[in-house]
C-alpha positions as CSV (number, residue, x, y, z in Angstrom):
1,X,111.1,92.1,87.1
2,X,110.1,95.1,89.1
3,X,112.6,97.2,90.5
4,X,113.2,97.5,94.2
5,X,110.6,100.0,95.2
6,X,108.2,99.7,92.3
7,X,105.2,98.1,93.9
8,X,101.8,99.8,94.0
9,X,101.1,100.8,97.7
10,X,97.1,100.7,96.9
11,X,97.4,97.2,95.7
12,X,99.3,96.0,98.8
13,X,96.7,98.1,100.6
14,X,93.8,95.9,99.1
15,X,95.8,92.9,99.5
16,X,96.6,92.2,95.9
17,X,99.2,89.9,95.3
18,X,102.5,91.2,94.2
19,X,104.9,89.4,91.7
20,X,108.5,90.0,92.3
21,X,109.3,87.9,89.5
22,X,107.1,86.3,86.7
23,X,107.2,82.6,89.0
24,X,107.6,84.1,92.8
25,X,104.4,86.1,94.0
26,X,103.9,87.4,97.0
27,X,100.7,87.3,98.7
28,X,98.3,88.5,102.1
29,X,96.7,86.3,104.1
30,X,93.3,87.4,105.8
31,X,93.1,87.5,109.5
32,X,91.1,84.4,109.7
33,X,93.8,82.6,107.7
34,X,96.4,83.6,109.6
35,X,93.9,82.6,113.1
36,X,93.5,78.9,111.4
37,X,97.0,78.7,110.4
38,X,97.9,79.9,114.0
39,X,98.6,83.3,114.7
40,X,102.5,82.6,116.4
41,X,103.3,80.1,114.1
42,X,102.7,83.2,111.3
43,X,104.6,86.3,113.0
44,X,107.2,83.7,114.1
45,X,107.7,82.8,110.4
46,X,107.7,86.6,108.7
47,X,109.6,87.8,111.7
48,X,112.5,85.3,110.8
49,X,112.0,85.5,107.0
50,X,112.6,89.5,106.9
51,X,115.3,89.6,110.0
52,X,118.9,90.7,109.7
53,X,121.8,90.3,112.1
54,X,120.7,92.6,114.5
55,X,117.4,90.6,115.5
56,X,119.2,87.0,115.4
57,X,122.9,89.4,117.5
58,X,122.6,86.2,120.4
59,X,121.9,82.9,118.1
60,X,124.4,83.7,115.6
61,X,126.9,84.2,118.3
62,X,126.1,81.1,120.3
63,X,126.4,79.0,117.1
64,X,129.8,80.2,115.8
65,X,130.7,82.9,117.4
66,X,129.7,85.0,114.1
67,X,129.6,88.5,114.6
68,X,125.8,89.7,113.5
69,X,127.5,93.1,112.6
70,X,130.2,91.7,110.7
71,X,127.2,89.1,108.5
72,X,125.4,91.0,105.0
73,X,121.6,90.4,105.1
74,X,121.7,88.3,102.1
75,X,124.6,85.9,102.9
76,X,122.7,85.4,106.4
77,X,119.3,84.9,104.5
78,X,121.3,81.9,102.1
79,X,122.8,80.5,104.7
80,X,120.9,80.5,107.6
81,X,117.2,82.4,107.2
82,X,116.3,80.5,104.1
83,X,117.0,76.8,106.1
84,X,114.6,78.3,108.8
85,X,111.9,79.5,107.1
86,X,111.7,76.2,105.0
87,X,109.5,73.1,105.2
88,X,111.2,70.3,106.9
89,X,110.1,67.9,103.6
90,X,113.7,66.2,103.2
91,X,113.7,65.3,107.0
92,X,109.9,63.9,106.8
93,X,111.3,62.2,103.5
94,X,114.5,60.6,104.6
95,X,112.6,59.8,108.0
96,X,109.4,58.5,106.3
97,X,112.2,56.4,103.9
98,X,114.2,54.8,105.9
99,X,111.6,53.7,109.3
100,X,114.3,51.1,110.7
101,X,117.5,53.6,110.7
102,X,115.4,55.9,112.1
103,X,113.4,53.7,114.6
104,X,114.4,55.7,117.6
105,X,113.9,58.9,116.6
106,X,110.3,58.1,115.4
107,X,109.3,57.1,118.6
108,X,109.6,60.5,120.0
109,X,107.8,62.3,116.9
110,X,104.0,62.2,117.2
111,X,102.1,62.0,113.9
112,X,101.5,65.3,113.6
113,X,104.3,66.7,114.0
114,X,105.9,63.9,111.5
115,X,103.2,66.1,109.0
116,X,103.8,69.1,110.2
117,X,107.1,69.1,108.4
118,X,105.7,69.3,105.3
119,X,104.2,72.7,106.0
120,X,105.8,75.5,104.3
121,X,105.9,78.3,107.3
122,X,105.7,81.1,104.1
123,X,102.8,79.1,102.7
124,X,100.5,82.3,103.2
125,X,103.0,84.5,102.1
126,X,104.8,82.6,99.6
127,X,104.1,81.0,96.6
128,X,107.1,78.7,96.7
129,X,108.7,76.5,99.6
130,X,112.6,77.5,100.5
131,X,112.9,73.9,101.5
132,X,112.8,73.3,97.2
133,X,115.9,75.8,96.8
134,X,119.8,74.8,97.2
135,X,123.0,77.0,97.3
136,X,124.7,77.4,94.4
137,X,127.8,79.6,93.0
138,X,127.9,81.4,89.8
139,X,129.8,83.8,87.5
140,X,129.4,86.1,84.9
141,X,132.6,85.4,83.6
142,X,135.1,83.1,83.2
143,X,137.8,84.5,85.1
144,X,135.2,84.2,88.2
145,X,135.6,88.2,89.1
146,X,132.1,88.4,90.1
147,X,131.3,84.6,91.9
148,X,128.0,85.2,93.8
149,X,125.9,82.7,95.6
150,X,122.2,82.5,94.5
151,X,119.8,79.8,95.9
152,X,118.2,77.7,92.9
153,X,114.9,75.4,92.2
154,X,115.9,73.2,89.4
155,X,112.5,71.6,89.3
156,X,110.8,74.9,88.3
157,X,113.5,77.2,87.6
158,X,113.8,79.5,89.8
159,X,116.3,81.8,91.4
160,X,116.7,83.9,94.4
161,X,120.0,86.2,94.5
162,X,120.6,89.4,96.3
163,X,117.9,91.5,94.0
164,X,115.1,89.2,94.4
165,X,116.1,88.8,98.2
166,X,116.1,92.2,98.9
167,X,112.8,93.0,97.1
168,X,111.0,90.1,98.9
169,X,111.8,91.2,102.0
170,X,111.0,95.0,101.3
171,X,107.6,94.0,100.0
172,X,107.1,91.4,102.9
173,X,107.8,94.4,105.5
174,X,105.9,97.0,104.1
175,X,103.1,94.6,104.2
176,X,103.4,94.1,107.9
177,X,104.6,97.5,108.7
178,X,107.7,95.8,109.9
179,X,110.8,97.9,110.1
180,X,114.6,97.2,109.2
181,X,116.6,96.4,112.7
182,X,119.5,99.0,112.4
183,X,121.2,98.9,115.5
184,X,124.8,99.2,115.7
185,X,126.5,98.9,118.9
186,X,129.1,101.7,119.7
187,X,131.8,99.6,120.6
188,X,132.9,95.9,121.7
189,X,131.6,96.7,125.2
190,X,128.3,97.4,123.8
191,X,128.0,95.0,121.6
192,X,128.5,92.0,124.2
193,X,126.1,93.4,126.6
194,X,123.4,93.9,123.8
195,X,124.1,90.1,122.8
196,X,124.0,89.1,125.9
197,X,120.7,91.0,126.9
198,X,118.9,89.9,123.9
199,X,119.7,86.2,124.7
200,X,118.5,86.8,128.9
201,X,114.9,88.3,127.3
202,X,114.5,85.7,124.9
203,X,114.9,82.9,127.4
204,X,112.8,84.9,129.6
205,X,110.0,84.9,127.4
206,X,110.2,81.5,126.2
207,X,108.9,80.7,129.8
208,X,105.7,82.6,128.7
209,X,102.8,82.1,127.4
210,X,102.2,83.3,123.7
211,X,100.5,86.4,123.6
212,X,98.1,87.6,120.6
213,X,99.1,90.7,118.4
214,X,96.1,90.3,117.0
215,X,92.9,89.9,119.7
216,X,93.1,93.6,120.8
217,X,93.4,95.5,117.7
218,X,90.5,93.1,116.5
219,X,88.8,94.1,119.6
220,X,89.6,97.4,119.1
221,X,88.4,97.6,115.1
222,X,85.3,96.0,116.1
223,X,84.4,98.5,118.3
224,X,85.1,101.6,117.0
225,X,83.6,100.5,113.6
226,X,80.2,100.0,115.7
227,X,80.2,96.5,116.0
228,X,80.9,96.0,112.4
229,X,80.3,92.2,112.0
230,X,83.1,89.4,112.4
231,X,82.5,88.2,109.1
232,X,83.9,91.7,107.6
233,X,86.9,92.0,110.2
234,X,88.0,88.4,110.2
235,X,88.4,89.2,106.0
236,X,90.2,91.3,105.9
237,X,93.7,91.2,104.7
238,X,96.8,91.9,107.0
239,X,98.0,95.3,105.7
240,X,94.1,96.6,105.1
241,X,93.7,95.3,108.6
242,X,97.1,96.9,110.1
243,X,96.5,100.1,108.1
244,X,93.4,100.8,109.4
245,X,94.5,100.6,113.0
246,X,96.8,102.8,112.6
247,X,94.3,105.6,111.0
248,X,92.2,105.6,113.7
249,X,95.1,106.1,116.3
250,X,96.1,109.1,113.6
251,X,92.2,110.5,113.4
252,X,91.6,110.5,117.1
253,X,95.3,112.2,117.2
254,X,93.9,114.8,115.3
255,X,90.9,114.9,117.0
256,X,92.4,115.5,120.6
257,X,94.6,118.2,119.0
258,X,92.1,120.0,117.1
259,X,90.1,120.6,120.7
260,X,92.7,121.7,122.6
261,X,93.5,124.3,120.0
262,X,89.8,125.5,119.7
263,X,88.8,125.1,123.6
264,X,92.1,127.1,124.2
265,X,93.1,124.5,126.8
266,X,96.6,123.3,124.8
267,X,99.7,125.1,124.2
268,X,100.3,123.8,120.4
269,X,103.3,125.7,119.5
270,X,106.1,123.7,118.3
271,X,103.7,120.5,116.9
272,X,104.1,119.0,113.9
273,X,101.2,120.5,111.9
274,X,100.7,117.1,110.2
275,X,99.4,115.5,113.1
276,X,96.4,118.1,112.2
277,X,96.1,115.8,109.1
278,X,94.0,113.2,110.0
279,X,94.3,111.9,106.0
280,X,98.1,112.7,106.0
281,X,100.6,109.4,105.6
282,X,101.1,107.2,108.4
């Protein structure tokens, strides 16, 4: 196994894949990948997969009251995360199985979303499906000092426990740029009204429409690049593609910066001097 940081930032860069373990690999999809698969479907599903308590403060409280600063990132990824980021295979299954028990319900569930559950959300990120993995508890020792939950393929083998977890998710975020949610409410005050506001915007927006991430920095890559061809753009892989976006907000940064200070026009005292950098880290 790798340890949690020890992943090469120029292979994630090119979009190699990246084994966390010797069976679970993690992998980038291209932009035209993540357009066939359906660009909200894919955010939707690496949002969820890499969210702690903080981004999920109103669900968790609406289903049991569970405080989401009370809840460890791991024991909310066994037992709630992992459940959503799953295919729905077992419920297709014991649908598909048993037609007559399930007569009524099948009326309302078009074919395609009857196959639908047998998509693995993670598919372009994931080499396995969550859906395959249960709970289980296990020990080190007899006297049961150290009981842990992991979540466990038998089929192929495979376990998930808090190590694994956590370097899944760090490799999963650094490959969207995505950023750990560490807000912590200063009192009980607070923390109702930031529940309560992060339940009134996501109802709000579900009366939306979906808008793209993606169609504007595409727009924006193909133009700055000089019309550099679809085929080359719609290829390239998520981080490249993210990456890339970002350096040309950092060059033209630089850019602006470095003519104030020659035309005499800008007052640069007190900037950052990397933001001279136009090859500096992002």
């Amino acid at each position: 196994m790798i340890s949690m940081f020890e992943y090469d930032e120029l292979k994630i860069y090119r979009g190699k894949d990246i084994y966390i373990t010797d069976k679970i690999v993690v992998s980038q999809p291209s932009l035209s990948q993540i357009e066939e698969f359906g660009e909200k479907n894919y955010f939707n599903s690496v949002h969820i997969f890499t969210s702690v308590g903080a981004d999920l403060k109103w669900q968790l409280w609406d289903y049991n009251q569970i405080d989401y600063t009370q809840i460890d990132d791991y024991e909310l990824f066994v037992k709630f995360i992992s459940q959503l980021v799953g295919s729905k295979k077992k419920v297709y299954k014991e649908l598909t199985e048993n037609p007559e028990k399930y007569e009524n319900e099948l009326k309302n569930i078009s074919k395609d979303e009857l196959e639908d559950m047998l998509i693995n959300p993670l598919h372009l990120v994931l080499n396995i499906d969550l859906a395959d993995f249960m709970p289980m508890k296990v020990t080190s020792n007899k006297e049961k000092e150290d009981e842990q939950i992991i979540l466990y393929n038998p089929e192929s083998d495979i376990t998930i426990d808090r190590l694994v977890y956590r370097r899944l998710v760090d490799v999963v975020r650094k490959i969207h740029g995505f950023k750990r949610n560490n807000q912590v409410p200063a009192n009980e005050a607070t923390k109702r009204d930031l529940i309560d506001d992060a339940r009134d915007e996501a109802m709000a927006a579900s009366h939306k429409p979906y808008k793209s991430v993606l169609r504007s920095l595409i727009s924006t890559l193909a133009v700055y690049c000089g019309q550099c061809g679809d085929e080359k753009i719609w290829n390239m892989k998520i981080n490249n593609f993210f990456e890339d976006i970002k350096r040309i907000g950092k060059i033209e940064d630089a850019h602006t910066l470095l003519q104030g200070a020659y035309s005499g026009f800008a007052n640069l005292k007190g900037i950052d001097k990397t933001r001279f950098d136009m090859f500096a880290d992002i």
